[in-house]
C-alpha positions in Angstrom: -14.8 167.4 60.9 -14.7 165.0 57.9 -16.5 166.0 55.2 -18.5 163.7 52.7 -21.1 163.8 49.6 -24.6 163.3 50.1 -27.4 163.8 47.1 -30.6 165.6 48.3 -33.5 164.7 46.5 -36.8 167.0 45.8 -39.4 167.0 43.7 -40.5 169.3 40.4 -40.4 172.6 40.9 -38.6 172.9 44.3 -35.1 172.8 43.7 -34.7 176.2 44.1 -36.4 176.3 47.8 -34.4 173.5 48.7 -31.4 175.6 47.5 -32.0 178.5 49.6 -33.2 176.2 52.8 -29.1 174.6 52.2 -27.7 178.0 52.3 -29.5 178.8 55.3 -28.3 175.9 57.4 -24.5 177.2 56.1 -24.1 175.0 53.3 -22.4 176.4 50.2 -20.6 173.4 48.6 -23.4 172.5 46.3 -24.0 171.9 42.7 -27.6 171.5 41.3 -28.8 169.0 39.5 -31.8 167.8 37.6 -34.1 166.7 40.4 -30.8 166.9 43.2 -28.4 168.8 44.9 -25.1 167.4 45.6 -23.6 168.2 48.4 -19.9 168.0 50.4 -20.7 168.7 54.0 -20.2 166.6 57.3 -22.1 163.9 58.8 -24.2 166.6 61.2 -25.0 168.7 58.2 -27.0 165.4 56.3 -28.6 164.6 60.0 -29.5 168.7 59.7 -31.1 168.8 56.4 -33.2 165.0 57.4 -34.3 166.9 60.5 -35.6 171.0 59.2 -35.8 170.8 55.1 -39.3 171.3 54.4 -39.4 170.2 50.6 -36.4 167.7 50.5 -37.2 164.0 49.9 -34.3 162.1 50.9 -30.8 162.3 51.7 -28.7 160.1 50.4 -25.0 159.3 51.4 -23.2 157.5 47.8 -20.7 155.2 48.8 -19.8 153.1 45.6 -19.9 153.6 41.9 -19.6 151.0 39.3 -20.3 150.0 35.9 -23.1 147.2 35.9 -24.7 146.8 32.3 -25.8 143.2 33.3 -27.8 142.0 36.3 -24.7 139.8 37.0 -22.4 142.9 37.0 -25.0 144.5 39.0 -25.0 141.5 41.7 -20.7 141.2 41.6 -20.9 145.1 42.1 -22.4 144.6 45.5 -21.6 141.7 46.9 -17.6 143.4 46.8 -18.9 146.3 48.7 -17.9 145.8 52.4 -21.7 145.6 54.0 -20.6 144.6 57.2 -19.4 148.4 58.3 -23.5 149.4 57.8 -25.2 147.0 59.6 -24.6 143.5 61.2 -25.8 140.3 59.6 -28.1 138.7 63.0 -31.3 140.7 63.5 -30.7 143.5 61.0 -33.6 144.5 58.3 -32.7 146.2 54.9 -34.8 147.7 52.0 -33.9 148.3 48.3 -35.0 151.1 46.2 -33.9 150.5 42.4 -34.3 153.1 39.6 -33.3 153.0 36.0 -32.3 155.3 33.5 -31.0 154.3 29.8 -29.7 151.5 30.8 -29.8 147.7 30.1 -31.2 146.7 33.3 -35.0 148.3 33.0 -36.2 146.1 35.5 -36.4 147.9 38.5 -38.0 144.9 40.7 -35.4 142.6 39.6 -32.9 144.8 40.0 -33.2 145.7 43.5 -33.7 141.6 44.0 -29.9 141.4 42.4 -29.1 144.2 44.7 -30.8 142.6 47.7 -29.0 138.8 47.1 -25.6 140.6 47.0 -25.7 142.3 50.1 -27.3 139.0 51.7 -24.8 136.7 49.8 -22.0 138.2 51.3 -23.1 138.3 55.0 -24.0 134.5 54.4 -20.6 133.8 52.9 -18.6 135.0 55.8 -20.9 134.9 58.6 -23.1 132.0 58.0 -26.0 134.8 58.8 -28.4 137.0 56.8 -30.4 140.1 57.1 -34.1 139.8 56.6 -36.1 142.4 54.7 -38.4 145.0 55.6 -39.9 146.7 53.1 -41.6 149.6 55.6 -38.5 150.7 58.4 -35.5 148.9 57.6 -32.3 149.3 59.4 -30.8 150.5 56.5 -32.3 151.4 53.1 -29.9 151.4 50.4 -30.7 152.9 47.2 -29.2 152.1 43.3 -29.5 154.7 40.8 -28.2 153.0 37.7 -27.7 155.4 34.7 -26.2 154.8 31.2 -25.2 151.5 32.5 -23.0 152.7 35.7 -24.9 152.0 39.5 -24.7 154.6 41.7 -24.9 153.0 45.7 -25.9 155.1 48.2 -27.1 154.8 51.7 -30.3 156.7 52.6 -30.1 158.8 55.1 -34.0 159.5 55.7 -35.1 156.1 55.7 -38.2 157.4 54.1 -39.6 160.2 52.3 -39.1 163.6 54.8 -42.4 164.4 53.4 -44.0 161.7 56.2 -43.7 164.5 59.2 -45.3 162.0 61.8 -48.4 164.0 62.5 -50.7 163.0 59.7 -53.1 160.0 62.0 -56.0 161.1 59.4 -56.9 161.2 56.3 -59.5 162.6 53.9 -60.2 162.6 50.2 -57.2 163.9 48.0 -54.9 165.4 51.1 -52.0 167.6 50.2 -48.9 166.3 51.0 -46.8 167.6 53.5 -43.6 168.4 51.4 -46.4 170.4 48.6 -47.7 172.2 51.2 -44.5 173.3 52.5 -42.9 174.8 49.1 -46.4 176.1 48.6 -46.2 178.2 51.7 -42.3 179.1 51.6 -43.2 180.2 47.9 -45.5 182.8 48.7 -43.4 184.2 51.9 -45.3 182.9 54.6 -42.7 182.6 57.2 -41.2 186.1 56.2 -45.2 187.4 56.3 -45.5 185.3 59.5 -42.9 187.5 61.5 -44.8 190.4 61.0 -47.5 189.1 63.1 -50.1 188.1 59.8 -52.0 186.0 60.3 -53.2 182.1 58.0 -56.3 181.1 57.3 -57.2 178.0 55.4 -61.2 177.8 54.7 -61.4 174.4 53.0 -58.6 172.7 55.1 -59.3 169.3 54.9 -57.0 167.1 56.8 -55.5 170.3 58.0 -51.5 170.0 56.3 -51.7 174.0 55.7 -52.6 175.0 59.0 -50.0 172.2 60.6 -46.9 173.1 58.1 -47.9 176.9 58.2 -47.5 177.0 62.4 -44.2 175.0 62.1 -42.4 177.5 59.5 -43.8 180.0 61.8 -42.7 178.5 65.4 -39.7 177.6 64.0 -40.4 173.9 64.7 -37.9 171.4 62.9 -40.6 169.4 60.3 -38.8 166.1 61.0 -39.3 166.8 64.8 -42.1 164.2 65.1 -40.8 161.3 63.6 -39.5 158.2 65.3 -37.6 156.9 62.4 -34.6 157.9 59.4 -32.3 155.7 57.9 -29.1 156.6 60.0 -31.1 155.8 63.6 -29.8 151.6 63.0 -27.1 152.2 61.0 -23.6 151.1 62.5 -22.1 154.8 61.6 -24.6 156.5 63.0 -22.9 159.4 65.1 -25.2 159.6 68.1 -24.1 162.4 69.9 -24.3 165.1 66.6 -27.9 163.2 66.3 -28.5 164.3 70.3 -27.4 167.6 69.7 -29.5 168.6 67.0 -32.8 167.5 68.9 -31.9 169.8 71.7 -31.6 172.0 69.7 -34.9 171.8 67.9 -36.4 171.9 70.9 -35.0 174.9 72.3 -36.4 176.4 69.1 -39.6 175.4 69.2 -40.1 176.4 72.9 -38.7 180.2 71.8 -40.7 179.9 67.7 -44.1 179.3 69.4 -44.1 182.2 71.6 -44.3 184.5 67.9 -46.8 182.4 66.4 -49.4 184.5 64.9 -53.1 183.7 64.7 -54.0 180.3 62.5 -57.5 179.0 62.1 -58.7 177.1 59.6 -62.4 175.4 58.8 -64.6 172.9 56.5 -67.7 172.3 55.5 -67.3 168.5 55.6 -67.7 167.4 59.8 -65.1 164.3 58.8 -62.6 166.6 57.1 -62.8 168.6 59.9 -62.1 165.6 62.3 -59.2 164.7 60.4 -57.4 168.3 60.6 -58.2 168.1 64.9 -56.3 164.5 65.5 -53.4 165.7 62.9 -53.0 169.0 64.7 -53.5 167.3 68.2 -50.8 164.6 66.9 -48.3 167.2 66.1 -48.9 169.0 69.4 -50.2 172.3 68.6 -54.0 172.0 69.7 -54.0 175.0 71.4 -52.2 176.9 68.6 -54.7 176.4 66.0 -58.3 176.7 66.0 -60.6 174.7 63.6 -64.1 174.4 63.1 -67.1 173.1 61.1 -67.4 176.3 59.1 -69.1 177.1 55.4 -66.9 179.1 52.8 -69.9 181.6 52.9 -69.7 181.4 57.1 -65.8 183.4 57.0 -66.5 187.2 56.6 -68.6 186.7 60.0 -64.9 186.1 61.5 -63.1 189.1 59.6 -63.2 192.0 62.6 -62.1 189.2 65.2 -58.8 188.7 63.1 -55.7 191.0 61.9 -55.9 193.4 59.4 -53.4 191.3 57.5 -52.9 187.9 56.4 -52.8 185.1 54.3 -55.6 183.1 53.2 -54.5 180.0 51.4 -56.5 177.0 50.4 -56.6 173.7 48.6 -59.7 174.1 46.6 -61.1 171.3 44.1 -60.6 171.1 41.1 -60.8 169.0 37.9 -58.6 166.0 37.4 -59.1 165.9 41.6 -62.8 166.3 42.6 -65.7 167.8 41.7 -67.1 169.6 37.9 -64.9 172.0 36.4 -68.0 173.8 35.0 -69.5 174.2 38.7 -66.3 175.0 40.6 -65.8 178.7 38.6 -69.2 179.5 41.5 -66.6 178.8 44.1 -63.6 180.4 42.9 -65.9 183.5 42.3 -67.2 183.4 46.0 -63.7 183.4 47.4 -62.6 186.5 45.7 -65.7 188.3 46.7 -65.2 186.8 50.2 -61.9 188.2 50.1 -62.6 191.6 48.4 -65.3 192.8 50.5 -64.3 191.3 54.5 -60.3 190.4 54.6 -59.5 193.5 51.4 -55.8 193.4 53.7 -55.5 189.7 53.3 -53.1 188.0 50.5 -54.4 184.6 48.9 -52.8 181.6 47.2 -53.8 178.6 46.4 -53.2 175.6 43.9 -55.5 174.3 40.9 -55.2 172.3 37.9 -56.8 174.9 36.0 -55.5 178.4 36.3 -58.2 179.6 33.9 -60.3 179.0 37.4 -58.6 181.7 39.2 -59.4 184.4 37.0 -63.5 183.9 38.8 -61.5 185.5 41.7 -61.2 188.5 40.4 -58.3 189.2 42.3 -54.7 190.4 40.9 -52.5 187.7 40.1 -48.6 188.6 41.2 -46.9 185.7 40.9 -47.3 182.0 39.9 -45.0 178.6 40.5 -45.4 175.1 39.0 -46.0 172.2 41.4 -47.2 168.4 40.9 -49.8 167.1 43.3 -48.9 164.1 43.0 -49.4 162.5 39.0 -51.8 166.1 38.3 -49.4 169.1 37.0 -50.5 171.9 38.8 -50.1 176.1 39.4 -49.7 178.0 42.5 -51.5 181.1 42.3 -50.7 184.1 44.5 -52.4 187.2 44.5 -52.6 190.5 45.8 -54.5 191.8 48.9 -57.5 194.4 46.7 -56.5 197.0 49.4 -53.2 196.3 51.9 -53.0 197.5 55.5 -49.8 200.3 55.8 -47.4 198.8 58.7 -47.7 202.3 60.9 -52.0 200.7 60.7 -51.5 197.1 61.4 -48.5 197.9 64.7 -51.6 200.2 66.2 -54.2 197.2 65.4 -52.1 194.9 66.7 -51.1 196.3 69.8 -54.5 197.5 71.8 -55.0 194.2 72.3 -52.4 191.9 71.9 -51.8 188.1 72.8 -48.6 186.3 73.7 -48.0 182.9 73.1 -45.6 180.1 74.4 -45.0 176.3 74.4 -46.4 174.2 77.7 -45.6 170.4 77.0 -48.5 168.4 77.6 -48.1 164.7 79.4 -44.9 166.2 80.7 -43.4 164.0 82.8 -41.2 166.0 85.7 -37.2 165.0 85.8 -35.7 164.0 89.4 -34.2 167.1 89.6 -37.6 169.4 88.9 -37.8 169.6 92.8 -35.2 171.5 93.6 -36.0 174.0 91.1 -39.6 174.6 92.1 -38.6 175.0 96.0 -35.7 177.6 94.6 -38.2 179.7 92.5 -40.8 179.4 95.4 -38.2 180.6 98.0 -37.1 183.5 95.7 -40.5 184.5 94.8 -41.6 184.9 98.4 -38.9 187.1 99.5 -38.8 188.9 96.3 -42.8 189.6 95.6 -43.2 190.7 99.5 -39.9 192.8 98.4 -41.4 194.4 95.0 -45.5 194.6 96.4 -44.3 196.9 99.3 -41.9 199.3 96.9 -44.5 199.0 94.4 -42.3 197.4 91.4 -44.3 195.0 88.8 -41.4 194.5 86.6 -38.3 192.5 88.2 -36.4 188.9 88.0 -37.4 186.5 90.0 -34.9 184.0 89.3 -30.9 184.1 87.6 -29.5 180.4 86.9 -29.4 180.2 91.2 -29.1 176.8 90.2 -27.1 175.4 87.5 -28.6 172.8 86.5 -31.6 175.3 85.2 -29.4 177.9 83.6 -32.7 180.4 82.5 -33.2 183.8 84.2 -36.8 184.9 84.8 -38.4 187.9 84.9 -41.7 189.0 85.6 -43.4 192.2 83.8 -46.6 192.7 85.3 -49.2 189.2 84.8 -46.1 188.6 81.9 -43.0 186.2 82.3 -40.2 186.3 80.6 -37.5 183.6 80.6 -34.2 183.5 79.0 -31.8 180.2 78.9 -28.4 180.7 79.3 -26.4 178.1 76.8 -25.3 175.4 78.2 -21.7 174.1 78.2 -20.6 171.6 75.8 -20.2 169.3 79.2 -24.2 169.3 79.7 -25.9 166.7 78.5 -28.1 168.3 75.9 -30.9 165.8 76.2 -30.8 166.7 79.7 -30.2 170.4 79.3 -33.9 170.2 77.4 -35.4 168.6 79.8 -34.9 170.9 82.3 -35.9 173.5 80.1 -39.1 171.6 79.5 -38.9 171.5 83.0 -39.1 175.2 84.0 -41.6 175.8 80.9 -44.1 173.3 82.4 -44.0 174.7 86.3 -44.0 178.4 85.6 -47.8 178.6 84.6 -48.5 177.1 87.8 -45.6 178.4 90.7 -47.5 182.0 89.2 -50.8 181.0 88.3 -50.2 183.0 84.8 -52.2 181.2 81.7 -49.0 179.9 79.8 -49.8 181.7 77.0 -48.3 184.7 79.4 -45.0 183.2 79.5 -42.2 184.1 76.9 -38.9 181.8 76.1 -35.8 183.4 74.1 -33.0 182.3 73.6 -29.6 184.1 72.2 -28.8 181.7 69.3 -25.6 181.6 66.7 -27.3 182.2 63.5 -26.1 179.8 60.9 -25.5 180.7 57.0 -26.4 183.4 55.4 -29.2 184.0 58.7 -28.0 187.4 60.2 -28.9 188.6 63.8 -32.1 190.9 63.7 -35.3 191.1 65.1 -37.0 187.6 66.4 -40.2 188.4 64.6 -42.1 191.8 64.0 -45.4 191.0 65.2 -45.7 194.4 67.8 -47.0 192.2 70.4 -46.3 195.4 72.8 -48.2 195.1 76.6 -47.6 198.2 79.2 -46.1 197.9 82.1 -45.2 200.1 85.3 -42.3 201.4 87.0 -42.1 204.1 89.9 -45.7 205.2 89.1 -44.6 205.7 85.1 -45.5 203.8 82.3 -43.8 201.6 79.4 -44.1 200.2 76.0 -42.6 196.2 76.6 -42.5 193.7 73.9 -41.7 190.6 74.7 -41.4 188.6 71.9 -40.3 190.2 69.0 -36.6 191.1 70.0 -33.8 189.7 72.4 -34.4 192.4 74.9 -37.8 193.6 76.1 -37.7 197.0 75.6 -36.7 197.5 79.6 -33.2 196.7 81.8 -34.5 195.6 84.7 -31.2 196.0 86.1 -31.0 200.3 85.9 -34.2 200.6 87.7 -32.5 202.2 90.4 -30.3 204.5 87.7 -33.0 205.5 86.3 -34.7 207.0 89.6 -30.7 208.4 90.4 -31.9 210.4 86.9 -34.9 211.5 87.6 -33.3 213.2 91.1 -30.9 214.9 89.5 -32.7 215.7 85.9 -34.4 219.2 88.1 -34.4 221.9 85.5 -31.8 220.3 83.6 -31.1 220.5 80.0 -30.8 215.8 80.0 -29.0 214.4 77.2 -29.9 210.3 76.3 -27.1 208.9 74.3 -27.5 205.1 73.0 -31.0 205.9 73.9 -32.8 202.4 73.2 -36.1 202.8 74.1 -36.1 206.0 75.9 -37.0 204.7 79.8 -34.0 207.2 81.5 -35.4 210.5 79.0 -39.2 209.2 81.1 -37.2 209.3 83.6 -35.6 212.9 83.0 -39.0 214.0 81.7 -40.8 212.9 85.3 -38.0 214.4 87.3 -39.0 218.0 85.9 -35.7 218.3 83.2 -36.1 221.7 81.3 -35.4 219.7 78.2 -34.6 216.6 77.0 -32.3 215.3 74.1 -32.8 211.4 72.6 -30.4 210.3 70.5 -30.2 206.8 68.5 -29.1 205.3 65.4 -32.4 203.3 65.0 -35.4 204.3 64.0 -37.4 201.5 65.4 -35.8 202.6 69.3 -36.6 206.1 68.7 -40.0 205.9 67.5 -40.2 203.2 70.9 -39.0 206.6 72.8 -41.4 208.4 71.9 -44.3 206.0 72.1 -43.2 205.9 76.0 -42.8 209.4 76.6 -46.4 210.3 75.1 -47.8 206.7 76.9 -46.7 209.2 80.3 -48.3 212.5 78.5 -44.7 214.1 77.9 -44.6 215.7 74.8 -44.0 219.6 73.3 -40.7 220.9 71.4 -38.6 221.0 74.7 -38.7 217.0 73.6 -35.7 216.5 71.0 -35.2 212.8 69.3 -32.8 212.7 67.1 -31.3 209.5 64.6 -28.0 209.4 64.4 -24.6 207.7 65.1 -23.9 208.8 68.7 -20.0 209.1 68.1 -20.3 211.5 65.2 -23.3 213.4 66.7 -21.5 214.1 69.6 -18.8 215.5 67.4 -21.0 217.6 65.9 -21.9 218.8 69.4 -18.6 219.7 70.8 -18.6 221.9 67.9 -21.5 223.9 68.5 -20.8 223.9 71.9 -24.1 222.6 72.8 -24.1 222.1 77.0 -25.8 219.5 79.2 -26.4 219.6 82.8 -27.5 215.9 83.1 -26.0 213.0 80.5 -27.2 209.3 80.5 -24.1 207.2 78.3 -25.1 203.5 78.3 -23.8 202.4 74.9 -23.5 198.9 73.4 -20.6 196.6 74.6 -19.9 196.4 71.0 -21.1 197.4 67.1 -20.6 196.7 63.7 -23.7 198.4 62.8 -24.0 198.4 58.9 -25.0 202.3 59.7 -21.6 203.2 61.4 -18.6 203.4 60.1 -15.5 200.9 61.6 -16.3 198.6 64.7 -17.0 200.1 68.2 -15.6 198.5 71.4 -16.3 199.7 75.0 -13.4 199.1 75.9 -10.6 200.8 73.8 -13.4 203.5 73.1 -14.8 204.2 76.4 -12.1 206.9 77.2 -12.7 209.1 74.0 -16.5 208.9 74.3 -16.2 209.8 77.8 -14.2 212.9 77.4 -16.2 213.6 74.6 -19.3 212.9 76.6 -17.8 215.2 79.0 -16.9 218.2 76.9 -20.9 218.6 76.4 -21.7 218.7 80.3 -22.1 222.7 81.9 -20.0 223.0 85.0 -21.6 221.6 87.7 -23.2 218.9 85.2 -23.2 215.6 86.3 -22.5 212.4 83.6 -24.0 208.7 84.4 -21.7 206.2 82.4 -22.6 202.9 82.5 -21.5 199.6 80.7 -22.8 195.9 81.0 -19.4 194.0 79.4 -18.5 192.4 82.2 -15.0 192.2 82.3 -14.8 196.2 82.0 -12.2 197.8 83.3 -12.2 201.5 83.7 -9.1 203.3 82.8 -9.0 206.0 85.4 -5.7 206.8 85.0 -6.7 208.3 81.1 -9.4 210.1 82.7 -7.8 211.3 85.7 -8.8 215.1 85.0 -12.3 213.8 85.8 -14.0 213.5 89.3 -15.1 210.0 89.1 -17.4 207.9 91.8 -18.3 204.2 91.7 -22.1 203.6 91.9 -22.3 200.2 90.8 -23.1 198.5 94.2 -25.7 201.9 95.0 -27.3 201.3 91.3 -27.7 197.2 91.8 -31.5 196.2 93.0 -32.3 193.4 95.4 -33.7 191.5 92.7 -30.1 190.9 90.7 -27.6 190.9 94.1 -27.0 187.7 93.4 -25.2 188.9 89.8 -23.1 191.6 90.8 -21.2 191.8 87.4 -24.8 192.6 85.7 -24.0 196.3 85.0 -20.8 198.5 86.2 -22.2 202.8 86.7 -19.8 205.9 87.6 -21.2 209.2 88.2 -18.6 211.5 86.8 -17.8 215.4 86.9 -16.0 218.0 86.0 
């Protein structure tokens, strides 16, 4: 794709957050700049930055250079530049911006009038026809940065400051803006803090920018989302389709982001303030994602047992040059650190002042601190210390007695044509299906697997629970359409069940872009229990791509408990430990769990003592399966029952070299094999779906085909969902 420089603008103090957000989006051709980073990237990557930076200003696109030390050079300059490729002289708008720096033209009003009768000269030279000016949305902006005497002509991109969101409706006394708010937040590792499930509260919130840019970073909603305008939307290079693909995409994300966003409230004393934050969280959709309320600073500890043991409280306080008396406010920098200290001692705080000498009233410890403007007033960020933090093992046992799942249901959702056929499809398979799973007693199962593909999303249910997942769609699928039917499915599901739609999940197997890696969607714990075959399980559906469960193996996993009788059972690759629940139900003598992660195992045992199997016959051990199981051939440890489901494939930073399925499957069965007593029995089973076998390697082995025996009702339709030998001596 062609490739082109664009300068993106920020404001004091945030260069460096700007920095990392480029990287993240997979752009590493910058250079920094006082107040700028240039940039060589392609036409998407500018539309990208206008869309999810949440501390950029503009983006500009230069176009022209020239010298111009007189307002005559400056006018010649432009008029030569070929206008007509940007925008078309009848019924187009422009804008000028104009800045100055040591040159001869100081002027910046009359310079962007010189700039403004060259572009206009020229269309009315050759066309007879002008553009007409509009100062607020123009077709095109064009910006002039003239400095030591040479103009700089660059396109903008935005069309307005990013900062303008589209959610602010209104306004109170001295609001925050959006882009402050956002560097403010990103400074003190909200979204990082956020995925761990800690919760944000704001106790003077005003017109409610905190609390609206705080669940964004945390939903993973794009921050230019909202708005109906940027600079490229009129402009005659506008590339519509790379434009169309990057909505979808934001949408997809925000469906997925808002079922991990943690608990946001905020309050104010003031009733009007409080108004304010209601329409601006209401206009950017998330009404029933964050609670406010009428609420004195005093009024907060009465909340503290209702919310998690950690968090972030962050506020917007007054302060001198902004509002009220600097000798009066140290009372209510004083009563926020006590507020803090005594009811939320797990809770973080920042917050931004004038006057950092205020914050020491706190009497909190001070970690770290960032300059910011607020607008004209130089001010500090101060970020300190919760007095006494919560250990993670505390806060995952807080969090999950009771936890609550959250998801995205448009609202004012118009239906698409198509939404019919999809409702009669889910209805049909939820009929035959539920009168299928009441009478064998199965709560967990899918419901519905891209029958139609037009809604390409596979549904399961897990208990009152839903979880969906959307298959990508083909490059062929209209991605505004592709959307909609996703919007679609989201909007029907809480009804076709009657679940409340915070019950319903959305996730969705992304490519991570720059220096993002793939690892855990959030680590908020939000674990519910479920039940299979009268046994019990730890499910989470939201903080990883997989739920903790395969549906699919529900029938492998009763095969194991039939055979695990006095057996010594063996769980290699043991995820989350359902087959060694399994094993441990069917009566196994003993059971061994291995896996190189200690977040699965400690998941394995959490479902083996949720079933009241525990005592030393119970072995889980971490380790890399391949070289553990060399180590067992060694000591010639024997198994009479051996459950080998490994990953299609891992690069794990853990392991050493790459592991395929399918050149390794014949050493790690033989190996596999070489640990089983002589009447043992080995379950192998793989979900690559173009496996093939190679029998002919293993031909000293008795090997029998149960794929068709191990597939439930509820995924016949998807007979490539998992392939399963039983195989013996």
């Amino acid at each position: 794709m062609t490739k082109h420089k664009f300068t993106v603008t920020a404001a004091r103090g945030m260069l460096p957050l700007l920095a990392k957000e480029l990287a993240d989006m997979g752009m590493t051709d910058t250079k920094q700049e006082q107040g700028n980073i240039r940039i060589t990237a392609t036409l998407e990557d500018a539309y990208r930055i206008c869309l999810w930076s949440r501390v950029a200003i503009r983006v500009l696109m230069p176009i022209a250079t020239f010298a111009a030390a007189t307002t005559d050079e400056l006018y010649q300059g432009i008029y030569a530049l070929p206008w007509e490729e940007h925008i078309d002289a009848q019924g187009s708008t422009i804008a000028v911006d104009f800045n100055s720096f040591r040159s001869k033209i100081h002027h910046s009003q009359y310079g962007a009038q010189r700039v403004k009768d060259g572009v206009v000269d020229r269309f009315r030279d050759q066309t007879q026809q002008r553009p007409s000016v509009d100062l607020h949305q123009p077709d095109l902006r064009i910006n002039v940065y003239l400095k030591n005497n040479q103009a700089i002509v660059s396109i903008d991109l935005s069309g307005e400051s990013l900062h303008k969101r589209g959610y602010r409706v209104t306004t109170t006394a001295a609001p925050l803006k959006e882009h402050l708010a956002a560097a403010i937040l990103l400074s003190a590792e909200w979204p990082r803090l956020a995925k761990q499930g800690w919760g944000l509260i704001d106790p003077m919130c005003g017109s409610g920018t905190f609390l609206i840019e705080a669940a964004m970073m945390a939903a993973d909603i794009a921050p230019g989302s909202l708005r109906d305008y940027f600079g490229f939307l009129y402009w005659k290079q506008h590339d519509k389709h790379a434009w169309q693909r990057l909505k979808a995409e934001a949408e997809r994300r925000r469906h997925s982001g808002l079922a991990r966003l943690p608990v946001i409230m905020g309050g104010d004393a003031d009733s009007k303030a409080v108004k304010a934050a209601l329409d601006n969280i209401a206009e950017a959709g998330l009404s029933d994602r964050i609670n406010v309320e009428q609420r004195e600073l005093l009024d907060w500890p009465a909340l503290a047992s209702k919310l998690p043991a950690s968090g972030m409280i962050v506020c917007n306080p007054p302060y001198g040059e902004r509002m009220g008396n600097v000798a009066d406010l140290h009372y209510l920098y004083e009563s926020l650190g006590n507020i803090v200290s005594e009811s939320f001692p797990g809770w973080r705080t920042t917050l931004i002042t004038d006057n950092e000498k205020l914050g020491q009233f706190t009497g909190l410890s001070l970690f770290e601190q960032f300059p910011f403007d607020n607008g004209p007033i130089a001010c500090q960020v101060l970020c300190y210390r919760a007095p006494r933090p919560v250990s993670a093992k505390t806060q995952t046992i807080q969090q999950a007695v009771a936890p609550e799942l959250t998801a995205v249901t448009p609202v004012d959702y118009e239906l698409s044509d198509s939404a019919e056929f999809f409702i009669n499809r889910f209805n049909k398979n939820l009929k035959h299906l539920g009168k299928w799973a009441r009478k064998n007693g199965i709560e967990c199962y899918r419901v519905y697997d891209a029958d139609l593909p037009d809604y390409a999303v596979a549904i399961d249910l897990y208990g009152n629970y839903v979880h969906v997942q959307e298959y990508a769609p083909p490059k062929s699928v209209d991605p505004t359409k592709a959307v909609q039917r996703l919007n679609d499915v989201m909007h029907v599901l809480p009804q076709l069940l009657d679940v409340p739609a915070s019950h319903i999940v959305l996730k969705l197997r992304q490519k991570q872009r720059g220096t993002q890696q793939y690892e855990a969607q959030s680590s908020q714990k939000q674990r519910i229990k479920v039940t299979e075959s009268n046994l019990s399980f730890w499910v989470n559906l939201t903080d990883y791509l997989d739920t903790g469960l395969f549906l699919d193996h529900r029938i492998t996993r009763q095969k194991i408990m039939q055979l695990a009788a006095d057996q010594d059972f063996l769980n290699l690759f043991s995820y989350t430990g359902s087959a060694t629940v399994y094993a441990a139900a069917g009566n196994a003598k003993s059971t061994t769990t291995v896996d190189m992660s200690n977040t699965y195992l400690d998941w394995a045992q959490d479902n083996m003592a949720l079933n009241g199997f525990s005592g030393q016959q119970h072995h889980f051990i971490r380790a890399n399966c391949l070289e553990w199981l060399q180590a067992a051939q060694q000591e010639q440890q024997k198994y009479g029952l051996i459950f080998l489901d490994p990953p299609t494939f891992s690069n794990s930073s853990r392991m050493e070299g790459v592991f395929d399925i399918q050149r390794d499957h014949v050493s790690l069965i033989d190996m596999a094999t070489h640990l089983l007593t002589d009447n043992g029995v080995l379950i192998f089973s793989t979900n690559r779906r173009d496996f093939k076998l190679d029998q002919h390697a293993l031909e000293n082995l008795q090997i029998k085909d149960i794929s068709k025996t191990t597939l439930p009702n509820d995924f016949e339709r998807n007979s490539k969902i998992h392939y399963c030998w039983q195989i013996t001596h």
